[in-house]
VEXFIMI-21911 format. One record per residue (C-alpha): x, y, z; residue in one letter. Coordinates in steps of 0.02 Angstrom, whole numbers, plus 32768, in hexadecimal, padded with zeros to 4 digits. Layout:
VEXFIMI-21911
   east   north     up   residu
      X       Y      Z        A
...
***
This chain:
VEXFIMI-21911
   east   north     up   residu
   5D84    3F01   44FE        X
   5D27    3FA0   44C8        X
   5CF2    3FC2   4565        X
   5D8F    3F9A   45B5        X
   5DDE    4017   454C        X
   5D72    4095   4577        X
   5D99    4089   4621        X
   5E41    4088   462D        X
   5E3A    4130   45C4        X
   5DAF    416F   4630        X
   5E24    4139   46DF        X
   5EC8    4192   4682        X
   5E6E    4221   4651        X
   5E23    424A   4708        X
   5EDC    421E   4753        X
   5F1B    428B   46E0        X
   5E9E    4317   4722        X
   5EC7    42EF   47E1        X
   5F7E    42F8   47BC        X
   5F6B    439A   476E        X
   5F0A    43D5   4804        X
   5F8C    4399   486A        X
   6001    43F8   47FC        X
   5FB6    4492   4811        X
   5F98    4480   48DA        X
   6051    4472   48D9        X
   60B9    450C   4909        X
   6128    44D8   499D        X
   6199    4447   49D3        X
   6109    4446   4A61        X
   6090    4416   49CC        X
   60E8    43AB   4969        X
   612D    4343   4A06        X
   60A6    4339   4A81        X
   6012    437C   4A14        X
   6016    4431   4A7F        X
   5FD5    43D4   4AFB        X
   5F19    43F7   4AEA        X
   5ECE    4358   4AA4        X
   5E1B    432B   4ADA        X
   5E21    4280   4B53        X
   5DB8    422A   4AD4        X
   5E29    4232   4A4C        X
   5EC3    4222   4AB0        X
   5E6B    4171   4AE5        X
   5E46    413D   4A43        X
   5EF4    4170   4A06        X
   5F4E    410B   4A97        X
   5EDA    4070   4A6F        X
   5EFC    4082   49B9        X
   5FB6    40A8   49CA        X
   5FCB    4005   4A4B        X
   5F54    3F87   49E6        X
   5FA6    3F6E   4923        X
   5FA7    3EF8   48AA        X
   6014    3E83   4939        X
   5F74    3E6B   49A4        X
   5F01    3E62   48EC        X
   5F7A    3DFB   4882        X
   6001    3DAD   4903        X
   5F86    3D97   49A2        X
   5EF6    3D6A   4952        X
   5F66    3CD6   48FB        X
   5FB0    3C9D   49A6        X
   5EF8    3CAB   49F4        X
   5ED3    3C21   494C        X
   5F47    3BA4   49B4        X
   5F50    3BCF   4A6C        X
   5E8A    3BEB   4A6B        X
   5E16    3C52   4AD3        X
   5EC2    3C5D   4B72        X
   5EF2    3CD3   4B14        X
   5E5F    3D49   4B4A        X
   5EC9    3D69   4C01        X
   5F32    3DDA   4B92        X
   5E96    3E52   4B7A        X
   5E75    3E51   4C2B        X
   5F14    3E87   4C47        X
   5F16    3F14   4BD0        X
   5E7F    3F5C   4C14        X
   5EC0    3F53   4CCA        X
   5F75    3F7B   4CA5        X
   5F8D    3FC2   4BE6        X
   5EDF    4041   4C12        X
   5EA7    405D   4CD7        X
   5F53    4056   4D2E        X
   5FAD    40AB   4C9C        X
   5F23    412B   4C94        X
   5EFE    4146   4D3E        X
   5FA6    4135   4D98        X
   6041    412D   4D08        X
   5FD6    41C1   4C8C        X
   5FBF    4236   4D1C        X
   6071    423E   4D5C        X
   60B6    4240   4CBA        X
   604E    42E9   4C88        X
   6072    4340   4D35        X
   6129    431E   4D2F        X
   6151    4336   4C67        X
   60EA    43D8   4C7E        X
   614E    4413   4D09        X
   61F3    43CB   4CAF        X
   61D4    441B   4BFA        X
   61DF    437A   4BC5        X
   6196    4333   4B06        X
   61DB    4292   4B0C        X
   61E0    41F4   4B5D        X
   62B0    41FD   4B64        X
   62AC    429B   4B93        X
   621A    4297   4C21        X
   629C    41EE   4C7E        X
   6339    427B   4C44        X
   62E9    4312   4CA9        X
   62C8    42C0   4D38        X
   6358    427F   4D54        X
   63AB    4300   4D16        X
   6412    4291   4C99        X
   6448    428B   4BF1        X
   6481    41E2   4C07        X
   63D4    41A5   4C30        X
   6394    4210   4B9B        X
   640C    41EC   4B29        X
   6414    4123   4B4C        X
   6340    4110   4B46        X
   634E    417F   4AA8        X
   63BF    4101   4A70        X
   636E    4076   4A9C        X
   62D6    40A1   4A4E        X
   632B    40BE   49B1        X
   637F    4003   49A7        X
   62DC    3F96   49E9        X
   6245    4005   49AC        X
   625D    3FD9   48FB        X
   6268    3F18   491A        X
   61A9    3F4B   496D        X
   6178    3FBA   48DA        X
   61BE    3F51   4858        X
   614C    3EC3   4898        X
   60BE    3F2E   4883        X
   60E8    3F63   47D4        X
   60F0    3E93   47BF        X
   604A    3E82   47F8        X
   5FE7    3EF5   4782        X
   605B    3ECD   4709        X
   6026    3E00   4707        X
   5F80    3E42   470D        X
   5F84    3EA9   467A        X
   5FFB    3E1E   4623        X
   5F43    3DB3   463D        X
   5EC9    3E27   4616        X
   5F16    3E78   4569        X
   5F6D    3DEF   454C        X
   6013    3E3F   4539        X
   60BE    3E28   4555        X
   6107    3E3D   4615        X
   6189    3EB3   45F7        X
   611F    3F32   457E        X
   6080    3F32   4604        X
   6111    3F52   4695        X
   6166    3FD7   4639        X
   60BE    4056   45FC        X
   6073    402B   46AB        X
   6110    4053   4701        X
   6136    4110   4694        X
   607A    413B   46AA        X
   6090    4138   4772        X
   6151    417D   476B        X
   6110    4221   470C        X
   606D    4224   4770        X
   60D1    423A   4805        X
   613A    42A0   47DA        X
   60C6    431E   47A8        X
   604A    4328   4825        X
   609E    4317   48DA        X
   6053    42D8   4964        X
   5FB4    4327   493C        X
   5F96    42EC   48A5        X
   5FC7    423E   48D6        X
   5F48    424D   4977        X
   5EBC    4294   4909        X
   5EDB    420B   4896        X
   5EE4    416C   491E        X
   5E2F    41BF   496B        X
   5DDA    4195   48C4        X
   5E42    40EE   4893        X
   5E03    40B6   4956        X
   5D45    40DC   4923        X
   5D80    406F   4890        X
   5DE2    3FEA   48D2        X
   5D40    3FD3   4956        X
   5CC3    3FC8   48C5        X
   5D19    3F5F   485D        X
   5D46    3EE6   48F2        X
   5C87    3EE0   4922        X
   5C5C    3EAA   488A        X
   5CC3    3E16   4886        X
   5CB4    3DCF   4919        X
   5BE8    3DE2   48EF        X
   5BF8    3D88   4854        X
   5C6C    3D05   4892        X
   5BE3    3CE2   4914        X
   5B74    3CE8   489B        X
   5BC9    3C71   4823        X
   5BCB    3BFE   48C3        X
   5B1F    3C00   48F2        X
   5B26    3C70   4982        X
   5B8F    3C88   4A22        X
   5B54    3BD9   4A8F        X
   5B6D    3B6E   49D6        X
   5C1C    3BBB   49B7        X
   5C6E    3B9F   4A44        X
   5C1D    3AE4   4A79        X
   5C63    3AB3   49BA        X
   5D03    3B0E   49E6        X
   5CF7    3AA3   4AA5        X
   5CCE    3A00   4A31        X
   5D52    3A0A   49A8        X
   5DE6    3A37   4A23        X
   5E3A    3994   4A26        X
   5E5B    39C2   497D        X
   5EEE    3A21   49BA        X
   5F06    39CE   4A44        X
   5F3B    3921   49F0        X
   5FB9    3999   4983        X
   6006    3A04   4A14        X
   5FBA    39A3   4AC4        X
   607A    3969   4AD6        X
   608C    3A35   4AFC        X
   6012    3A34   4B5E        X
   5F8F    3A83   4AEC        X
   5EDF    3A50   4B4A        X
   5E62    3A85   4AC5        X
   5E2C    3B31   4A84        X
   5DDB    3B69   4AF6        X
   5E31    3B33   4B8C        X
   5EE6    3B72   4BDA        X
   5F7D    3B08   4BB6        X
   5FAC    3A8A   4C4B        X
   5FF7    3AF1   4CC7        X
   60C1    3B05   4CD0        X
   60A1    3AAA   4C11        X
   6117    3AF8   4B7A        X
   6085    3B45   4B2C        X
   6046    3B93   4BD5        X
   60F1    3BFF   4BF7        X
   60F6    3C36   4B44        X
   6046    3C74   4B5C        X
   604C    3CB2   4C04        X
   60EF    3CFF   4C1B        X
   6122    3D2F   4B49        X
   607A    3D78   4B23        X
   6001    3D8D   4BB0        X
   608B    3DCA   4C28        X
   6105    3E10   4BBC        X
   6097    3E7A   4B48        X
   6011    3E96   4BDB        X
   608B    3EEB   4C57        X
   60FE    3F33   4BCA        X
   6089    3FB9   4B84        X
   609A    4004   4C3B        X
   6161    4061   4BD3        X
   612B    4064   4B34        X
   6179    4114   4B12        X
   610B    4134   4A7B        X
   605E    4125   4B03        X
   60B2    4170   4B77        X
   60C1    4218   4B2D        X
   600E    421A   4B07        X
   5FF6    4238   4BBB        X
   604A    42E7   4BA7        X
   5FD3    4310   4B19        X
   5F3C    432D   4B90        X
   5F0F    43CB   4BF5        X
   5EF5    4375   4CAE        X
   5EE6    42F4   4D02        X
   5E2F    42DA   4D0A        X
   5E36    42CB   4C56        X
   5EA2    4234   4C5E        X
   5E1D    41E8   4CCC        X
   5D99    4215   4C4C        X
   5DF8    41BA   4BC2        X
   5E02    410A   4C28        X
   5D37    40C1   4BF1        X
   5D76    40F7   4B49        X
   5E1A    409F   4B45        X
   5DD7    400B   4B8C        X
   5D47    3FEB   4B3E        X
   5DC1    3FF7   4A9C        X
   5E2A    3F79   4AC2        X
   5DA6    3F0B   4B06        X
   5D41    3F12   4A52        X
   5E00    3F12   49F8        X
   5E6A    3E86   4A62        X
   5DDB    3E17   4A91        X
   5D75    3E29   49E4        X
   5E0D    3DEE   497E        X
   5E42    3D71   4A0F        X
   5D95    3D10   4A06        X
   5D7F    3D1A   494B        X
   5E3F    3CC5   4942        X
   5DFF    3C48   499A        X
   5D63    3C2F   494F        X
   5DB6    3C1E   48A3        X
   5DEB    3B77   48BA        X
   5D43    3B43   48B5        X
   5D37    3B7E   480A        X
   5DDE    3B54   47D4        X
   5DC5    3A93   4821        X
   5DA6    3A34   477A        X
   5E2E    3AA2   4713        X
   5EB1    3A34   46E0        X
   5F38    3AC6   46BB        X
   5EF7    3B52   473B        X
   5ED4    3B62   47E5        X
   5F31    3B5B   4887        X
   5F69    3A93   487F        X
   5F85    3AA7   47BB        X
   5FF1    3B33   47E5        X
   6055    3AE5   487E        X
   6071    3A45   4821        X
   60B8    3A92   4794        X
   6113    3B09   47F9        X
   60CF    3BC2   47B6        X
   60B0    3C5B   47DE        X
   5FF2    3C45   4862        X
   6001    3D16   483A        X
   5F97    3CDE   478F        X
   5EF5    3C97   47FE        X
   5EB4    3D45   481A        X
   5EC4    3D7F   4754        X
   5E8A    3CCC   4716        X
   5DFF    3CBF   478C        X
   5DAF    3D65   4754        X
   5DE9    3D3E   468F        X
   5D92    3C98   4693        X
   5D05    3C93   4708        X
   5CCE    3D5C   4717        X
   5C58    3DB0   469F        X
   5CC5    3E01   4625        X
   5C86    3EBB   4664        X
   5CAA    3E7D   4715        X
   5D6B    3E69   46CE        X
   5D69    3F14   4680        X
   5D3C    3F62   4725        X
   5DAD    3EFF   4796        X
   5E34    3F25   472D        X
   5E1D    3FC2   4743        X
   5E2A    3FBA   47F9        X
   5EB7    3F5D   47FE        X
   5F1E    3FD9   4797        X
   5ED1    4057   4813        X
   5F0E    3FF0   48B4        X
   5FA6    3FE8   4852        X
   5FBF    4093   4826        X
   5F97    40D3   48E1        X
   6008    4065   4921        X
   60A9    408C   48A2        X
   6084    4138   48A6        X
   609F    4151   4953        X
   6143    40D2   4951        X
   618E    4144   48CF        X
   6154    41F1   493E        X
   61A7    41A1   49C1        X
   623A    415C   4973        X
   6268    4213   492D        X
   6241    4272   49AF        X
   62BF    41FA   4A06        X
   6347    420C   4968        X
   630F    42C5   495D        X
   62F5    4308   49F2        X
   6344    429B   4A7B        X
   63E5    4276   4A29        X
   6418    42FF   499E        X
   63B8    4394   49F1        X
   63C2    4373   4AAA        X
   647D    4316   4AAA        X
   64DA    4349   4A0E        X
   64A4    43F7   49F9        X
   6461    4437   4AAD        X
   63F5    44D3   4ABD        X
   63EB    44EA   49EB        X
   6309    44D2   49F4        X
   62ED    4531   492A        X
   6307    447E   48EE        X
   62B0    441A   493E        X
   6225    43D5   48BB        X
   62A5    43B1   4835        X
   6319    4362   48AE        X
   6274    42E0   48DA        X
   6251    42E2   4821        X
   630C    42A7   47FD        X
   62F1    4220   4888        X
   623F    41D0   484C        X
   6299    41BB   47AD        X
   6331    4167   47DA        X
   62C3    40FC   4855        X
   6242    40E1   47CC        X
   62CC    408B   4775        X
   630D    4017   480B        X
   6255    3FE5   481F        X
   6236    3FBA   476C        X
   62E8    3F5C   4750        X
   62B0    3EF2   47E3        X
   6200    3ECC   478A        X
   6256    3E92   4712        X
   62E7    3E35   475D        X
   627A    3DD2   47EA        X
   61F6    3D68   477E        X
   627E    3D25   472F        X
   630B    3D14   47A1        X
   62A8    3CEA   4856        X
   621C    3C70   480B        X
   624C    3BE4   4885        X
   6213    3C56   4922        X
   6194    3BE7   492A        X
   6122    3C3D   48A9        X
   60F9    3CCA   4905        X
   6177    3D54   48D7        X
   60EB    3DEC   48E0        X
   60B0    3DBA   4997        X
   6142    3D85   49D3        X
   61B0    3E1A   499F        X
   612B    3E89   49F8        X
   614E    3E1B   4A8E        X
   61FF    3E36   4A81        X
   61F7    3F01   4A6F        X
   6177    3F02   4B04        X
   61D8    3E9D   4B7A        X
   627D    3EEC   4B55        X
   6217    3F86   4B8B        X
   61DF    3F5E   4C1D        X
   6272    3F0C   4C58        X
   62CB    3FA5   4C2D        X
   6261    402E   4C4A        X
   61DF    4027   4CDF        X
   6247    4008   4D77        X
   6297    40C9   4D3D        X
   61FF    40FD   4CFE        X
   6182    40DC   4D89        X
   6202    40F6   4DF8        X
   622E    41A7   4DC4        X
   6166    41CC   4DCC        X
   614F    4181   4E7F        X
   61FB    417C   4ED1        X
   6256    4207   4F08        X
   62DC    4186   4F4E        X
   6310    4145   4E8B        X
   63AF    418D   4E63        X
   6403    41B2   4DAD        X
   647A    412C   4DD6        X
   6404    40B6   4E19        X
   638C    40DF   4D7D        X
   6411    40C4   4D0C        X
   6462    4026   4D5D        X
   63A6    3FE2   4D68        X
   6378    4005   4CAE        X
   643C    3FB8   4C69        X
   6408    3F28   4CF4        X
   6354    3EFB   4C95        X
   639E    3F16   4BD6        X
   642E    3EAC   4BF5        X
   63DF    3E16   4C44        X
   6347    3E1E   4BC0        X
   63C6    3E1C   4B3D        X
   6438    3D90   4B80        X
   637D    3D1C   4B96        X
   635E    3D51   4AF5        X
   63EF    3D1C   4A97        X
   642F    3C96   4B22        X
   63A4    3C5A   4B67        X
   62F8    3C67   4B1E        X
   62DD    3BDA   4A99        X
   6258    3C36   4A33        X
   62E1    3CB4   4A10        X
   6396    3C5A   4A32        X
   6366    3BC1   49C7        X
   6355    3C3E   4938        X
   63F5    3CA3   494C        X
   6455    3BFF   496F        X
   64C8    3C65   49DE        X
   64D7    3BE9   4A5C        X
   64D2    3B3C   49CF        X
   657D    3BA7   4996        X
   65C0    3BC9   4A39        X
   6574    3B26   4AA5        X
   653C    3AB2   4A35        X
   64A2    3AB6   4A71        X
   63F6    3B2E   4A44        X
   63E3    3B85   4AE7        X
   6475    3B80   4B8E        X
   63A9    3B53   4BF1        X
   63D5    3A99   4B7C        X
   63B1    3A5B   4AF1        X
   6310    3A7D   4AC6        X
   6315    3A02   4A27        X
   62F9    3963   4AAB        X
   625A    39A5   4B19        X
   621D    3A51   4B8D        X
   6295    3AA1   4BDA        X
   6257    3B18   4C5C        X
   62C7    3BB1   4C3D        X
   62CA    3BA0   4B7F        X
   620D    3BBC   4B8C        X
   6202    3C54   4C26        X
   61EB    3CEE   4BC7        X
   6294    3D8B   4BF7        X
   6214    3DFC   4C42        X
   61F3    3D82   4CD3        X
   62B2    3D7F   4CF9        X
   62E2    3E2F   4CBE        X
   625F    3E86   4D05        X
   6282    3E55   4DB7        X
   631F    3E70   4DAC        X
   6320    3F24   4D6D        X
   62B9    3F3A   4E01        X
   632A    3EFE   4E8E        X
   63CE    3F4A   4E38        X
   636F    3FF1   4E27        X
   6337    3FF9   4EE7        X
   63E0    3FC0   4F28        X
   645F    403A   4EC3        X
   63E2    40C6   4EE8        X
   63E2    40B2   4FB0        X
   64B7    40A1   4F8F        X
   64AE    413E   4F32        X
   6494    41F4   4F49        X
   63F9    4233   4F23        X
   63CF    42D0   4EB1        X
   63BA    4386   4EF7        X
   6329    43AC   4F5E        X
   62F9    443B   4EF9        X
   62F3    43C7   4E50        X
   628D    432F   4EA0        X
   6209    43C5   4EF5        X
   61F3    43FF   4E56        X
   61D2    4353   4E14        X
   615A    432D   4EA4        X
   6108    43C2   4ED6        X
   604F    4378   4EEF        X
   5FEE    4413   4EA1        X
   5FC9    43DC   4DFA        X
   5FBE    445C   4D71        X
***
């Protein structure tokens, strides 16, 4: 614990020091919104990976990855392909051309510029505002369960230091501190995942031995979830199974295409000084999140093989008795690591953590204080503009930690996997939302406001109604539709066997739709001035 200690003081003390930098770096809106736009490509990369991979891929995914097995491992492909190299090299270079020749410093108010709409900036300002803390909050869950194991603590006083320590850092520093910090809690986050996975391999008896015992014990799970269509650890579920479209379309698809609008990565597009140093920051980015997502991915899996003869942990002990699988990840290192290996993963977790909150709460005030008071309630008034985000990442630091509160409590029956699937939830609504106006307004000088806005209303409203209507993992829990219907989900009842729709994850319904309805209203509508959309399109790049 000595060492421990030291640590932690050690990682506060040097946070400290980066957010003071940060601090001091700050003299403009420019500064503290889009870090003067001068960061170096390597530490923009690292700040992206460490911003997009938290304590939800650590604590939530690496307990899903402890039932669904080594499938899960397509969602790591897909974040290097999608979430790094087409984000980088086709989303990240827009999005710096066009904010720079827009003025804009935010995500709501790069979509509000070029379509020269307060609507647009005022609704994904608002947006953001309502769903980002359901995303942040599970993050704040995460490293709170972690430290709840580790110190051995109560929940709610680990959630509540853990949650002020981030809220001030913020607040402080700007998005230069918060970048200068995610560059060192990536070199963290990389070393501390390296090491486990080494000593879980170890522990095993090497690569070949751990996964032919993980290959031999898999009808383990099998004889408890095979009715799902669970096929072993380290084999997909049966195709079109229950357990296959939870995987494939909630997590792999869901959280794999939904980074593409995550406003707080997007803006760290705008941060660089050219292109060519977006391109320079893809190796970096994904060889991150290849170490990060598939690390913790293979050692969730792996941990059942240590957790096999446990009578009250482990996957199956957990399932059967209906709790939380977010507690393999802490247990697994607790009971099975080397007590120094602990100290320093929990370290990195609270960095992945950290990065991750830090840049939901930059994002959610800049939204509160930029987008909505500055930009909508009091236009063309700029001498306020650091207080007014200030004002926001407090009041947002509050929604966030109300809901980390609220949710382990209130939405255990989500089938015990509240952290992952709430980042599902927040990345799908997201991309249903978001990237049909987004991409659009990068690529397309055709998208309209009205088709934008019709498009974006289009993908939010149908995501919500599958949510609440529709989806069992979340309609079974609000019991909307049992007080309404009768029945768990309008799909059927879910309570007598699979029902296709109950299982079929909103983004694979919303997202299409957004689409169509965005294209059609836009060729019914006028389009915006010639002058505007030149400006927007001009191919010189600065």
């Amino acid at each position: 614990m000595f060492f421990l200690t030291v640590l932690v003081i050690v990682y506060v003390f040097v946070m400290g020091y980066l957010g003071y930098r940060g601090f001091r770096g700050t003299r403009t809106a420019t500064d503290y919104l889009v870090a003067g736009r001068e960061i170096h490509p390597v530490i923009m990369a690292l700040s992206y990976g460490a911003a997009f991979i938290s304590t939800s891929a650590v604590v939530g995914f690496g307990g899903v990855a402890a039932v669904y097995g080594l499938g899960i491992l397509w969602l790591t492909v897909l974040n290097i392909f999608v979430g790094i190299f087409l984000a980088f090299v086709l989303l990240g270079s827009r999005t710096r051309y066009v904010g720079h020749r827009l003025g804009a410093h935010t995500f709501p108010e790069l979509l509000g510029k070029r379509y020269q709409s307060s609507f647009i900036q005022g609704l994904t300002a608002i947006l953001i505002l309502l769903f980002m803390p359901l995303y942040s909050g599970v993050v704040l869950m995460g490293a709170s369960k972690f430290i709840e194991v580790r110190f051995g603590v109560e929940y709610e006083i680990a959630l509540f230091f853990f949650a002020a320590l981030v809220a001030m850092y913020v607040a402080v520093g700007g998005l230069k501190g918060v970048m200068y910090a995610d560059a060192l809690q990536g070199g963290i986050m990389i070393t501390g995942m390296i090491l486990l996975l080494g000593m879980t391999y170890v522990g095993l008896g090497g690569f070949a031995s751990a996964h032919e015992r993980l290959t031999q014990f898999s009808p383990a799970i099998v004889e408890l979830m095979g009715e799902r269509g669970h096929r072993g650890w380290t084999a997909m579920p049966a195709f079109g199974s229950e357990l296959w479209w939870t995987l494939m379309s909630s997590i792999v698809i869901g959280v794999g295409i939904g980074v593409l609008a995550q406003p707080q990565l997007a803006v760290r597009y705008m941060t660089v000084k050219s292109r060519r140093e977006l391109n320079r920051a893809v190796l970096v980015g994904g060889v991150f999140i290849l170490f990060l997502t598939g690390g913790v991915f293979v050692t969730g899996a792996l941990s059942n093989l240590y957790f096999l003869n446990d009578a009250e942990f482990g996957v199956m002990a957990l399932l059967a008795a209906n709790r939380d699988i977010e507690q393999i990840i802490p247990l697994f290192i607790t009971n099975y690591m080397p007590g120094w290996l602990g100290d320093i993963f929990f370290v990195s977790l609270i960095a992945a953590a950290m990065s991750t909150v830090c840049s939901q709460f930059h994002a959610m005030g800049a939204a509160a204080g930029r987008d909505f008071y500055e930009d909508l309630i009091r236009p063309g008034s700029k001498e306020s503009a650091t207080v007014a985000v200030r004002v926001g990442i407090f009041i947002t630091f509050l929604m966030s930690v109300a809901l980390a509160y609220i949710l382990p409590v209130h939405l255990a029956g989500m089938g015990a996997a509240i952290v992952a699937r709430g980042t599902a939830i927040f990345f799908g609504l997201c991309a249903a939302t978001f990237i049909p106006m987004y991409v659009g307004g990068l690529y397309f000088r055709f998208i309209t406001r009205a088709g934008a806005t019709a498009g974006a209303l289009t993908g939010f409203g149908v995501s919500a109604f599958w949510l609440l209507f529709v989806h069992r993992q979340e309609s079974s829990v609000l019991l909307l539709c049992d007080y309404l219907f009768g029945v768990p989900t309008i799909a059927g009842d879910a309570r007598t066997g699979f029902i296709l729709w109950a299982e079929v994850d909103p983004l694979v319904v919303a997202l299409p739709a957004s689409i169509a309805v965005t294209q059609v209203v836009s060729w019914l509508t006028r389009g915006l001035p010639a002058d505007h959309l030149q400006r927007c399109f001009e191919t010189r790049r600065p």
